[in-house]
C-alpha positions as CSV (number, residue, x, y, z in Angstrom):
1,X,33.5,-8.3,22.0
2,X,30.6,-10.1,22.7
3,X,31.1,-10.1,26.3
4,X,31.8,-6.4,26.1
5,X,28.3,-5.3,24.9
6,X,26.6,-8.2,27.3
7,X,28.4,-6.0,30.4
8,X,26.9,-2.5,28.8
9,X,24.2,-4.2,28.5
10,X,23.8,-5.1,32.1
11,X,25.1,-1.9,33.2
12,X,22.4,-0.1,31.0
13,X,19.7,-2.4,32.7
14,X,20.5,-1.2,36.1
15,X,20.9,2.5,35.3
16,X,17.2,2.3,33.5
17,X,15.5,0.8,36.5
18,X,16.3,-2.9,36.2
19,X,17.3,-5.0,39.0
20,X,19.5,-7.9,39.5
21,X,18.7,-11.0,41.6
22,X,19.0,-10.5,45.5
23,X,21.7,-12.0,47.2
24,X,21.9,-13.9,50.4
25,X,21.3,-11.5,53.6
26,X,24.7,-11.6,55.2
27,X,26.0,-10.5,51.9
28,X,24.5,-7.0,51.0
29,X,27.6,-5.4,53.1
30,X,29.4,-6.5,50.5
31,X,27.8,-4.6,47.6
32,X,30.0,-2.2,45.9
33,X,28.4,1.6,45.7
34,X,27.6,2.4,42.0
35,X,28.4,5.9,41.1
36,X,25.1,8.2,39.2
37,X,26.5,8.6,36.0
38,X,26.4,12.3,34.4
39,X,24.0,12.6,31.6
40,X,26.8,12.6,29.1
41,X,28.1,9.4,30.0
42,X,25.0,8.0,29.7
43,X,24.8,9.4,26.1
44,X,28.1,8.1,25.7
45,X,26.9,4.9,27.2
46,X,24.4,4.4,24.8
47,X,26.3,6.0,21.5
48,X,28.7,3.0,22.2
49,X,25.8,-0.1,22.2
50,X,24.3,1.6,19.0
51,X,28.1,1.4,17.4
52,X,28.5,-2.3,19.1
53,X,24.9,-3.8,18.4
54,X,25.4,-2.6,14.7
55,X,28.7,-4.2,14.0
56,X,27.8,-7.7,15.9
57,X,24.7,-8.1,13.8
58,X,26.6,-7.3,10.5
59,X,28.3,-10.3,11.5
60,X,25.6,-12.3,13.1
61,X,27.3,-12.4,16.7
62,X,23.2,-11.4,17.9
63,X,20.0,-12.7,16.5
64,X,18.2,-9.5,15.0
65,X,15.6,-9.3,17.6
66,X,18.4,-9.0,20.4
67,X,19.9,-6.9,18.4
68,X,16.5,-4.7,18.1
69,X,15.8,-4.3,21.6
70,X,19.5,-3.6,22.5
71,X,19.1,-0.7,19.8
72,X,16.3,1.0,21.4
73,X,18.1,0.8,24.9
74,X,20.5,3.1,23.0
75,X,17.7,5.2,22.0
76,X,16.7,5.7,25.3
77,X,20.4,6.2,27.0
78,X,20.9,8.7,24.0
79,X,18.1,10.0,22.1
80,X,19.9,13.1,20.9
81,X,22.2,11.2,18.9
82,X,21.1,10.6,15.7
83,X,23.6,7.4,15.6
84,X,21.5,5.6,17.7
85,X,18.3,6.2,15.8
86,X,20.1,5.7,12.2
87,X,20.8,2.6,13.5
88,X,17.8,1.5,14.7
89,X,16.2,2.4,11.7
90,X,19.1,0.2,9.4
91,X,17.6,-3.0,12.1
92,X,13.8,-2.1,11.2
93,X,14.6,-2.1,7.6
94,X,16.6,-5.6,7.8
95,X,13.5,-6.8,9.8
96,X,11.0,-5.7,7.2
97,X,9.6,-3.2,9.1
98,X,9.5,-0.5,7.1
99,X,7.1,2.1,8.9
100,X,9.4,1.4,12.2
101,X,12.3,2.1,9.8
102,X,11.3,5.4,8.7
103,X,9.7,6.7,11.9
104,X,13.4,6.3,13.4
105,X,15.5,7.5,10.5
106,X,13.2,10.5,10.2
107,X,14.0,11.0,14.1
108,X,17.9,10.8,13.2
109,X,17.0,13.1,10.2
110,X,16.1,16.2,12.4
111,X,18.8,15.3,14.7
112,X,21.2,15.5,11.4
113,X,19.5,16.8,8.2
114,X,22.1,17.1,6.4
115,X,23.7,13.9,6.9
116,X,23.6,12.6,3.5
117,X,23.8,8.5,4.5
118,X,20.9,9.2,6.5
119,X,18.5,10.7,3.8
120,X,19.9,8.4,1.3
121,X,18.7,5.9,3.8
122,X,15.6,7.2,3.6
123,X,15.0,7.4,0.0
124,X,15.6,3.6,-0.2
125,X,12.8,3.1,2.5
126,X,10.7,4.8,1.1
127,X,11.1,3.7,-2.3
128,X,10.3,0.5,-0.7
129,X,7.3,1.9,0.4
130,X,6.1,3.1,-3.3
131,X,6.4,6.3,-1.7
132,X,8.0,8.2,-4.2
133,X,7.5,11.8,-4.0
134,X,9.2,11.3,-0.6
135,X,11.6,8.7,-2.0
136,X,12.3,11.4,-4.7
137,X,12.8,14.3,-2.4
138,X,15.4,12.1,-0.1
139,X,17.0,11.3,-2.9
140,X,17.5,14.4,-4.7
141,X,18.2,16.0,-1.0
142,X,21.3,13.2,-0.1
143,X,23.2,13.5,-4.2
144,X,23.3,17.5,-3.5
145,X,25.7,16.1,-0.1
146,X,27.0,13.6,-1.7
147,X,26.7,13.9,-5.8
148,X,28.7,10.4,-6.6
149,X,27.1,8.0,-4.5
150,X,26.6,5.3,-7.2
151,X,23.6,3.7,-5.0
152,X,22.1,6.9,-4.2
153,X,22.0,7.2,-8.5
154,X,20.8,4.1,-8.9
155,X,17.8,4.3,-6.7
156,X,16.9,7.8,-7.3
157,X,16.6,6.2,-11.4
158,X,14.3,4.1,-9.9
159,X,12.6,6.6,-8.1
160,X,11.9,8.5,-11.8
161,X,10.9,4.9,-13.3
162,X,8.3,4.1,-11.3
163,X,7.0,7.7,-11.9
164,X,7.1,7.6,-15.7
165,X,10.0,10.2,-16.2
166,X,12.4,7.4,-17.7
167,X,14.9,9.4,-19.6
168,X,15.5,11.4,-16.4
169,X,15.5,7.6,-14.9
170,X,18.0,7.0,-18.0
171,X,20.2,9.9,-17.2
172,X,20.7,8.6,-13.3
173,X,22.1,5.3,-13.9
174,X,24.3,6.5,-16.7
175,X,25.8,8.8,-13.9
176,X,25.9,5.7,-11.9
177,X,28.1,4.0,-14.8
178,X,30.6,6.9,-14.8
179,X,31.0,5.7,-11.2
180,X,31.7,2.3,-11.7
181,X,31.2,1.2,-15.6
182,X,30.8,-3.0,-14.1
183,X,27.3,-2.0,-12.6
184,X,25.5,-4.2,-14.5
185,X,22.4,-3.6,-12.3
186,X,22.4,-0.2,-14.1
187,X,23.0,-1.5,-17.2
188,X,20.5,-3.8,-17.1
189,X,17.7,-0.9,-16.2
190,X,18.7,0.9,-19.0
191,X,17.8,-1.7,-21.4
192,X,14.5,-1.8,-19.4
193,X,13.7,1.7,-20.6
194,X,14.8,1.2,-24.2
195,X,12.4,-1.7,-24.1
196,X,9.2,0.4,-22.9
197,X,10.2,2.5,-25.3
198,X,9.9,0.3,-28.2
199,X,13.9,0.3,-28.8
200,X,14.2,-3.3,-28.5
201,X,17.7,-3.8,-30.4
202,X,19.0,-1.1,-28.2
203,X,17.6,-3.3,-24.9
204,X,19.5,-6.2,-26.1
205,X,22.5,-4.7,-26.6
206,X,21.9,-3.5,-22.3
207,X,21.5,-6.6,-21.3
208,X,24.4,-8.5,-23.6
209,X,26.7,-5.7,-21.7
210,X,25.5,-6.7,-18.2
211,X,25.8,-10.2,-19.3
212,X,29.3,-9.9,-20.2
213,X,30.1,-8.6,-17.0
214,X,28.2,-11.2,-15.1
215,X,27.5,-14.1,-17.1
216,X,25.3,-15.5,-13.7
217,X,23.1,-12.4,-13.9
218,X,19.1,-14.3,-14.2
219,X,17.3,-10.6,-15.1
220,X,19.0,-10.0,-18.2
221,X,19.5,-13.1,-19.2
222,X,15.6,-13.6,-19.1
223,X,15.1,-10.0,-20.8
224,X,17.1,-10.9,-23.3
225,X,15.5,-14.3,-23.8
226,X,11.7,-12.0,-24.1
227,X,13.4,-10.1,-26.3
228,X,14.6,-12.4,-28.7
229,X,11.5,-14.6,-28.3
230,X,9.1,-11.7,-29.3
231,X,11.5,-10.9,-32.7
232,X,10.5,-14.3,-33.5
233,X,13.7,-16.3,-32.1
234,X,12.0,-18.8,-30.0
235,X,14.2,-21.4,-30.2
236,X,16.9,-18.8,-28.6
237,X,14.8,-17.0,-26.4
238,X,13.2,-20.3,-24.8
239,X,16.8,-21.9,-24.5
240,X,18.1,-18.5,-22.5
241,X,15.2,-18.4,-20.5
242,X,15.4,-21.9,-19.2
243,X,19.3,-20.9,-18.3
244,X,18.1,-17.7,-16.6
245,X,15.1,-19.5,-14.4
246,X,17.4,-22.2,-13.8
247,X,19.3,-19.5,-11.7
248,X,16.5,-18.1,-10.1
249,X,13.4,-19.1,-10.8
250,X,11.7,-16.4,-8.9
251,X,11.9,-14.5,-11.8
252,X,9.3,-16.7,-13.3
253,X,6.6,-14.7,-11.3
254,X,4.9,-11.5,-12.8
255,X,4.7,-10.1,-9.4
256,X,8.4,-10.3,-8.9
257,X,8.8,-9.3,-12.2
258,X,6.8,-5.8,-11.4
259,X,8.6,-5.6,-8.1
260,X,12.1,-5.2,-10.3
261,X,10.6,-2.6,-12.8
262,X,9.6,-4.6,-15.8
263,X,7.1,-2.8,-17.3
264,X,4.4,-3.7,-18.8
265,X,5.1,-4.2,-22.7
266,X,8.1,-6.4,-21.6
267,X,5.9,-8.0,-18.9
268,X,3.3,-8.8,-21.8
269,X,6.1,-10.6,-24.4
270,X,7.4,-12.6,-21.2
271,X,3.6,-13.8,-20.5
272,X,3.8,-15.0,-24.2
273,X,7.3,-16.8,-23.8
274,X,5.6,-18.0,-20.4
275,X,3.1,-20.5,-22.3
276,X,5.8,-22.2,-23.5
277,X,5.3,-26.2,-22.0
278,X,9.4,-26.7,-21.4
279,X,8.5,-23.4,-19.0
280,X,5.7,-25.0,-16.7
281,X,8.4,-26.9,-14.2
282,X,9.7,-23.0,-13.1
283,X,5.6,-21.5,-12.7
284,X,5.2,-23.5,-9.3
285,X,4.6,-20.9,-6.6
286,X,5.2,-23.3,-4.4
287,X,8.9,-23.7,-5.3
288,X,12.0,-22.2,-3.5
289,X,13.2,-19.3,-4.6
290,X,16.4,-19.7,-6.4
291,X,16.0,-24.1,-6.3
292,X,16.5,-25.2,-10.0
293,X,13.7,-26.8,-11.5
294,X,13.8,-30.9,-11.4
């Protein structure tokens, strides 16, 4: 397959201007004529390196920056589609680029508004983006289309957490259990908001439940280790948390911490458990993410 898209990618090339090398003088007679290709193939054309670019870089057959550039080639060959641009947009986000990402999923969104993947698509970016009245309003748009989408549910909870409206947070990743009742990740927020709320037996109940379905899961494990800790269990909540940072230890980091909506009365018992000396080995910046402590 890879050999496929390298020809349509040549074949593009030539039909956008490019030229290959010349050959030798006595040879040009021997050039075959290439047909003008209708508009429609060439949307065709380029529908067809959008659909093949995607699937080689899900499995790593191109390095994301070829995979960028042969992306926007499809633009160009078919900037109608809103394929192409969806597309393009999935590669900015996986690149970081989040303003590149939106400015070409919003293209595919007027192309298709009422494609639901690509507003949910949207919501996530700008979520990223702490956007979110826009992350909201994607959101809310895509679950109208598509009412079960358990990740659509999940971030649109998010959405409401970041703005303060946590029982309507609450109420969006209990929809998400009714989807799938294993989504710890929802689980596991929910027990966020009890916390905040000053329910903390409630919170440890959450993240027990998400810990029972993955026993491997470093967030709750290191909520539940604050939690305990701040009831006065230190022994307990300093044992769990050296489990949970032995996992990944980027959750020893406030910012992280922030970045995966703890708020701030949880943040504040953790900075307490954090003074803990048998802690200090995981508080290195420096350290690799998810590298157990020596």
């Amino acid at each position: 397959m890879f050999q496929r898209l390298t020809r349509t990618w040549l074949l593009a090339g030539c039909l956008l201007g490019g030229t290959l090398p010349a050959l030798p003088a006595q040879a040009q007679a021997l050039l075959p004529l290439i047909p003008t290709l209708r508009p429609e193939q060439l949307e065709a054309r380029g529908l067809e390196i959008a659909r093949e670019v995607a699937l080689l870089s899900e499995v790593q057959a191109l390095n994301l920056p070829q995979a960028l550039a042969t992306a926007q080639l499809a633009t160009q060959l078919a900037p109608q589609r809103y394929e192409t641009w969806a597309i393009l947009g999935q590669l900015y986000l996986r690149n970081n680029n989040l303003d590149g990402a939106v400015a070409a999923l919003d293209r595919s969104h007027k192309l298709a508004p009422d494609n639901a993947n690509v507003l949910f698509a949207l919501g996530s970016v700008t979520l990223r983006q702490e956007n979110y009245p826009a992350a909201q309003k994607y959101l809310e748009a895509a679950l109208v289309l598509k009412p079960d989408n358990i990740e659509g549910l999940f971030n649109l909870g998010n959405t409401y957490f970041r703005l303060g409206r946590l029982p309507e947070a609450t109420a969006q990743y209990e929809k998400a259990l009714r989807q799938d009742g294993k989504f710890w990740p929802a689980i596991n927020n929910i027990g966020l908001v009890e916390y905040e709320q000053g329910n903390n037996r409630n919170a440890q109940e959450r993240w027990r439940a998400s810990l029972a379905i993955d026993q491997q899961a470093a967030e709750p494990m290191l909520a539940l280790a604050v939690a305990l800790y701040a009831q006065g269990q230190s022994q307990a909540g300093l044992r769990l948390a050296t489990d949970a940072l032995r996992i990944d230890r980027r959750y020893a980091q406030v910012p992280f911490l922030e970045e995966n909506l703890w708020g701030p009365r949880l943040i504040a018992d953790y900075k307490r458990l954090a003074t803990e000396p048998a802690l200090r080995p995981f508080l290195d910046t420096e350290t690799t993410a998810g590298r157990p402590a020596p």
